[in-house]
BAZA-146233 format. One record per residue (C-alpha): residue number from 1; residue in one letter; x, y, z. Coordinates in steps of 0.2 Angstrom, whole numbers, plus 5000, padded with zeros to 4 digits. Example, Ala and Ser with C-alpha at 12.3 -4.5 7.8 and 13.67 -1.06 7.14 Angstrom:
<rs>
r num: 1; residu: A; X: 5062; Y: 4978; Z: 5039
r num: 2; residu: S; X: 5068; Y: 4995; Z: 5036
</rs>
This chain:
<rs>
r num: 1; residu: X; X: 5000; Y: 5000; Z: 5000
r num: 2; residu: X; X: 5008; Y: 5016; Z: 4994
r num: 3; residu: X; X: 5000; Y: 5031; Z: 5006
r num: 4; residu: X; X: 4996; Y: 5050; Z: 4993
r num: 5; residu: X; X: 5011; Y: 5056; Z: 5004
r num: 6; residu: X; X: 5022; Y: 5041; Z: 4998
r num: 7; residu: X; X: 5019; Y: 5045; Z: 4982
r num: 8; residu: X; X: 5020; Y: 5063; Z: 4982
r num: 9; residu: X; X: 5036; Y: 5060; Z: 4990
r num: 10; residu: X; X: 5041; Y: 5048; Z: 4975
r num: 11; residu: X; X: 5035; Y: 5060; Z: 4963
r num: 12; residu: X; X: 5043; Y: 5076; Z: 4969
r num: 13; residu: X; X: 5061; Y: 5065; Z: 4972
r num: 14; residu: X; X: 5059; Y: 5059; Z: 4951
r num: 15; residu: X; X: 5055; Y: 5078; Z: 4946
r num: 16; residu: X; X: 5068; Y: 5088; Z: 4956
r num: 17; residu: X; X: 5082; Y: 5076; Z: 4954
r num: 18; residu: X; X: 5098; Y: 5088; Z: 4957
r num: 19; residu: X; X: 5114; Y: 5084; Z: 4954
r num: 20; residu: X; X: 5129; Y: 5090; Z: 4967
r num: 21; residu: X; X: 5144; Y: 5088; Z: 4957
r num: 22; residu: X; X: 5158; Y: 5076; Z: 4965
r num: 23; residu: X; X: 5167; Y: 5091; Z: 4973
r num: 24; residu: X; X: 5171; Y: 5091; Z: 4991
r num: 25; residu: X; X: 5156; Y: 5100; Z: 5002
r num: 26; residu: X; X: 5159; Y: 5106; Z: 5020
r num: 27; residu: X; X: 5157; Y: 5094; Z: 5031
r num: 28; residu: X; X: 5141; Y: 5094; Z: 5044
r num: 29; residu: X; X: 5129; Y: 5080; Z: 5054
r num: 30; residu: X; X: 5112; Y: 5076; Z: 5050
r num: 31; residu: X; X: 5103; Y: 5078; Z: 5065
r num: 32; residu: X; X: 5083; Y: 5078; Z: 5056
r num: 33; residu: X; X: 5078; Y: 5076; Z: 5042
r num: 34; residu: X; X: 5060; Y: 5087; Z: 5039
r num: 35; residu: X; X: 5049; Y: 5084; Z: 5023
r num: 36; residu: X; X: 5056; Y: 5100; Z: 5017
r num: 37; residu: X; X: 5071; Y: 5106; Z: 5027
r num: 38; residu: X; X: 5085; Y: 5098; Z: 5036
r num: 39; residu: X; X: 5095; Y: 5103; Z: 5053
r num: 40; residu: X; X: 5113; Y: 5101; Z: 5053
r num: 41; residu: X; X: 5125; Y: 5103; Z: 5065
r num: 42; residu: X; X: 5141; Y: 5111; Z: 5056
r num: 43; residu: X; X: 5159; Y: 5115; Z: 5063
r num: 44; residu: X; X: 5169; Y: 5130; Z: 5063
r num: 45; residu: X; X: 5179; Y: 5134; Z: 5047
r num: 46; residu: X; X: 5188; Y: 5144; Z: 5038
r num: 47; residu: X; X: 5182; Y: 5156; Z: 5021
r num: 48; residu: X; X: 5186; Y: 5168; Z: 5011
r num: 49; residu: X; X: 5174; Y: 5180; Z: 5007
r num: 50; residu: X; X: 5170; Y: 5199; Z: 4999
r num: 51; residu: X; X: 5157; Y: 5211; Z: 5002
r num: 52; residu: X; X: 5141; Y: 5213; Z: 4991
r num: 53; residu: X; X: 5139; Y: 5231; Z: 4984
r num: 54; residu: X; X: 5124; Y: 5237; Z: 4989
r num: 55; residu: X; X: 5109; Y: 5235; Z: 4976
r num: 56; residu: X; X: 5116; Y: 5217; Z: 4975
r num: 57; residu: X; X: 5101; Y: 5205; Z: 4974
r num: 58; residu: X; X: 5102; Y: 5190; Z: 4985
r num: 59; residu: X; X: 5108; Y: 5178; Z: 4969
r num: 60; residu: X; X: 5118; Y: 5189; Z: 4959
r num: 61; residu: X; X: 5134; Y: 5186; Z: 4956
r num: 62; residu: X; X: 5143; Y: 5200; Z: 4964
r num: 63; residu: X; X: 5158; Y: 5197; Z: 4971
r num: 64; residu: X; X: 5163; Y: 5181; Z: 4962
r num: 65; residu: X; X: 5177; Y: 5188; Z: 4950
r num: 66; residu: X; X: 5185; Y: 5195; Z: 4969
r num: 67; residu: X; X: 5183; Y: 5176; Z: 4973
r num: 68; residu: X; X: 5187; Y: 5171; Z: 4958
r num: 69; residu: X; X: 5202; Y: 5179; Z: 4955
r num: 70; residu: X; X: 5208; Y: 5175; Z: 4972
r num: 71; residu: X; X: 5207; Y: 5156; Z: 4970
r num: 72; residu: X; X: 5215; Y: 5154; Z: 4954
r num: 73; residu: X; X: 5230; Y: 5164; Z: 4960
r num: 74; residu: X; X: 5227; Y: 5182; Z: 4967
r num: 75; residu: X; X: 5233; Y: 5175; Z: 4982
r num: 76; residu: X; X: 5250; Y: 5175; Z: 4992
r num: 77; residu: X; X: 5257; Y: 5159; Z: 4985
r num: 78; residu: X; X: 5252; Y: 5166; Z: 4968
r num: 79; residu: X; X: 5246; Y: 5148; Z: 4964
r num: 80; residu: X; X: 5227; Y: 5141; Z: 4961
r num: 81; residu: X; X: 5221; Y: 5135; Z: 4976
r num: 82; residu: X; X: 5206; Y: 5121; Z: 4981
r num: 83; residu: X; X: 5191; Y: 5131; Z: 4980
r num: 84; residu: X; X: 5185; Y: 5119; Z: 4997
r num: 85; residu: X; X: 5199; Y: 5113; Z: 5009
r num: 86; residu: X; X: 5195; Y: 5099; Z: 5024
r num: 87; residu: X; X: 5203; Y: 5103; Z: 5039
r num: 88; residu: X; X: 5213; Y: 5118; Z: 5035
r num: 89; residu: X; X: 5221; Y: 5128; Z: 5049
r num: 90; residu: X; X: 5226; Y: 5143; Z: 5038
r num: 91; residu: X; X: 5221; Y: 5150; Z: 5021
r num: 92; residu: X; X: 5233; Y: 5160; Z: 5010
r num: 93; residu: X; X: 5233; Y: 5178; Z: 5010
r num: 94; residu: X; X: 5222; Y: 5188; Z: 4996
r num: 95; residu: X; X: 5233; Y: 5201; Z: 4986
r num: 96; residu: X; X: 5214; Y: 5209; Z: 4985
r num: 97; residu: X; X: 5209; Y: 5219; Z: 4997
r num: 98; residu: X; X: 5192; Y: 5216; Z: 4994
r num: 99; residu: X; X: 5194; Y: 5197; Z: 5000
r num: 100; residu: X; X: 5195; Y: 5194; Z: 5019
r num: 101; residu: X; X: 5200; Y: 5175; Z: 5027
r num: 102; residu: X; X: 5191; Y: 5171; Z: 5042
r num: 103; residu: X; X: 5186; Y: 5159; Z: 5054
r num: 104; residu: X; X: 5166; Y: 5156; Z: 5055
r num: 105; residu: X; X: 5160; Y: 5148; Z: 5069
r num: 106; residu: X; X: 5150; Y: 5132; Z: 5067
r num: 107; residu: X; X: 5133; Y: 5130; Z: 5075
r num: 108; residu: X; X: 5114; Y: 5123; Z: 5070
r num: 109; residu: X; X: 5109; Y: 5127; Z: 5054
r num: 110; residu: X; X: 5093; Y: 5123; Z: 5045
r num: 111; residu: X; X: 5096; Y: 5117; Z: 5028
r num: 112; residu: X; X: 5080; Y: 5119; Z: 5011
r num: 113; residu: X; X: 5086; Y: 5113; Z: 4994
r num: 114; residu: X; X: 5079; Y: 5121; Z: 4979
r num: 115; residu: X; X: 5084; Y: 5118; Z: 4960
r num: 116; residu: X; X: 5085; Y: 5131; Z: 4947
r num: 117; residu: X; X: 5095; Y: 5145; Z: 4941
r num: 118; residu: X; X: 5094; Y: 5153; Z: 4960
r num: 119; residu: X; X: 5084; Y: 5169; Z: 4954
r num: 120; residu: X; X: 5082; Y: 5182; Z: 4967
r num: 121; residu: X; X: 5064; Y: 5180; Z: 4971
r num: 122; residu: X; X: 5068; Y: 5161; Z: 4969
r num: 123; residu: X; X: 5082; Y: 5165; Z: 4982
r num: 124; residu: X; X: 5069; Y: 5175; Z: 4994
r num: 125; residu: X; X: 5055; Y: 5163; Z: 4992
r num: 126; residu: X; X: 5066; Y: 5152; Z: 4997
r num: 127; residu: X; X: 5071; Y: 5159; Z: 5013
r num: 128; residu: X; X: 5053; Y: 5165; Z: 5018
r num: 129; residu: X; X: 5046; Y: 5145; Z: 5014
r num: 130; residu: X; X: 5061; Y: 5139; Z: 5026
r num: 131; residu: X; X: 5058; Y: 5153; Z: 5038
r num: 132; residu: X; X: 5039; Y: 5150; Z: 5040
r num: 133; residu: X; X: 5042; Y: 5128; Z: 5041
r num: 134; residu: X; X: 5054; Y: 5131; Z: 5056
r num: 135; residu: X; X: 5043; Y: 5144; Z: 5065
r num: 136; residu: X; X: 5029; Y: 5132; Z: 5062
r num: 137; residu: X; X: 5039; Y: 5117; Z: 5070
r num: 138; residu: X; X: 5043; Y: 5130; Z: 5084
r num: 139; residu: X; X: 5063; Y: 5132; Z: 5080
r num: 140; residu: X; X: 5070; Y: 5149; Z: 5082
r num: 141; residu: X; X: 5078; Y: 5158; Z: 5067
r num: 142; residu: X; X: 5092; Y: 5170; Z: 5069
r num: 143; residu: X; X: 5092; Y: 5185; Z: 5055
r num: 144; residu: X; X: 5101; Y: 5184; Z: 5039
r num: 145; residu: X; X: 5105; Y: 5171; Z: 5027
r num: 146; residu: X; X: 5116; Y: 5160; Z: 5017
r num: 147; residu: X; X: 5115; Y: 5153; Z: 5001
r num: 148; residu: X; X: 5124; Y: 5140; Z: 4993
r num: 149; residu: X; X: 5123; Y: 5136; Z: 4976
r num: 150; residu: X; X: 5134; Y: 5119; Z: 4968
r num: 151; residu: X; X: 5133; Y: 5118; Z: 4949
r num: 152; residu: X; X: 5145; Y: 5124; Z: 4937
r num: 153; residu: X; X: 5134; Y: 5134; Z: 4925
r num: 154; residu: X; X: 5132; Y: 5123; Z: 4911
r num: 155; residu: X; X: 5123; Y: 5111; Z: 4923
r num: 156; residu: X; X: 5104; Y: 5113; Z: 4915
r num: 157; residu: X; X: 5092; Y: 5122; Z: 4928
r num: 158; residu: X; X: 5080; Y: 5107; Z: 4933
r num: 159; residu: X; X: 5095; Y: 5099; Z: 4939
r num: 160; residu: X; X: 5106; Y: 5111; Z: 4948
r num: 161; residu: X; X: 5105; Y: 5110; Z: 4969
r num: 162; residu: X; X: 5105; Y: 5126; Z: 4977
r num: 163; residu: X; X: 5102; Y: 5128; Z: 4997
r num: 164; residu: X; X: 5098; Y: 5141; Z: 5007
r num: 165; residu: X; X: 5104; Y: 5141; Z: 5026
r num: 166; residu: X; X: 5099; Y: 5146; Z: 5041
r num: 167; residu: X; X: 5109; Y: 5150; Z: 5059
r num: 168; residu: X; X: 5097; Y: 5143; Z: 5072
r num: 169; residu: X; X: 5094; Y: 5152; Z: 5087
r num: 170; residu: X; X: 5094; Y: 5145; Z: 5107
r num: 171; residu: X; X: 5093; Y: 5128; Z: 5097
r num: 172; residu: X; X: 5100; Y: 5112; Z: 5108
r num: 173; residu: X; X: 5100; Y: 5094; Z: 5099
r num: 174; residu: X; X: 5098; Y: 5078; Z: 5112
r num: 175; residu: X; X: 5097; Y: 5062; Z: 5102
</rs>
């Protein structure tokens, strides 16, 4: 016997297949899994990052050449680097200014997948959906934001994985 949720659950699965490409991801513990977000427990690690001019949209790419260039060689070695690292304890330095290492701290994060070019409205549909699941299941959010996208751009839309990400607030996991 196959309940309407089962196959709703089957059917969704089949039509948002999204592919993560075999890169490596950073590194967090499934604590729950929800029918349409998850909470993870993430460690500190290290980033580099830039500032989004303001006007920016929540997807645009902004900031990505800074990144870019960074990576593939604007950096202190003056060699590319891995765009992800495990375990790193430092990072080299940017020759941009623009670019900031850091250490974030880890902490409880709810997690919502979404596939698709990640649009600005898509972007902040996003975040309102996950925002109003978790104040539905009575978990606080903290302000702000993240989103992760995975897929080089030739990936076609229906199966690109994109992510947005929310720092849980007050939020303690007992198994």
């Amino acid at each position: 016997y196959l309940s309407m949720e089962g196959l709703q659950h089957v059917l969704r699965m089949f039509v948002n297949s999204q592919l993560t490409p075999d890169i490596e991801l950073q590194k967090y513990k499934l604590l729950k899994k929800f029918n349409d977000y998850e909470i993870r427990k993430y460690d500190s690690y290290l980033v580099a990052e830039t500032s989004m001019p303001t006007g920016s949209g929540p997807a645009s790419g902004s900031g990505f050449t800074d990144i870019a260039g960074y990576i593939f060689g604007g950096n202190s070695q003056g060699e590319s680097i891995a765009m992800t690292f495990s375990d790193a304890a430092t990072l080299p330095t940017p020759k941009d200014s623009r670019v900031v290492t850091k250490l974030k701290e880890g902490g409880f994060f709810a997690a919502a997948s979404f596939p698709g070019w990640p649009l600005d409205w898509e972007v902040v549909a996003a975040e309102r959906d996950l925002r109003n699941s978790l104040a539905k299941d009575g978990i606080k959010a903290k302000a702000g934001y993240q989103l992760a996208r995975y897929n080089e751009p030739f990936v076609p839309p229906f199966l690109r994985r994109n992510e947005v990400l929310i720092e849980l607030e007050e939020f303690e996991w007992s198994p």
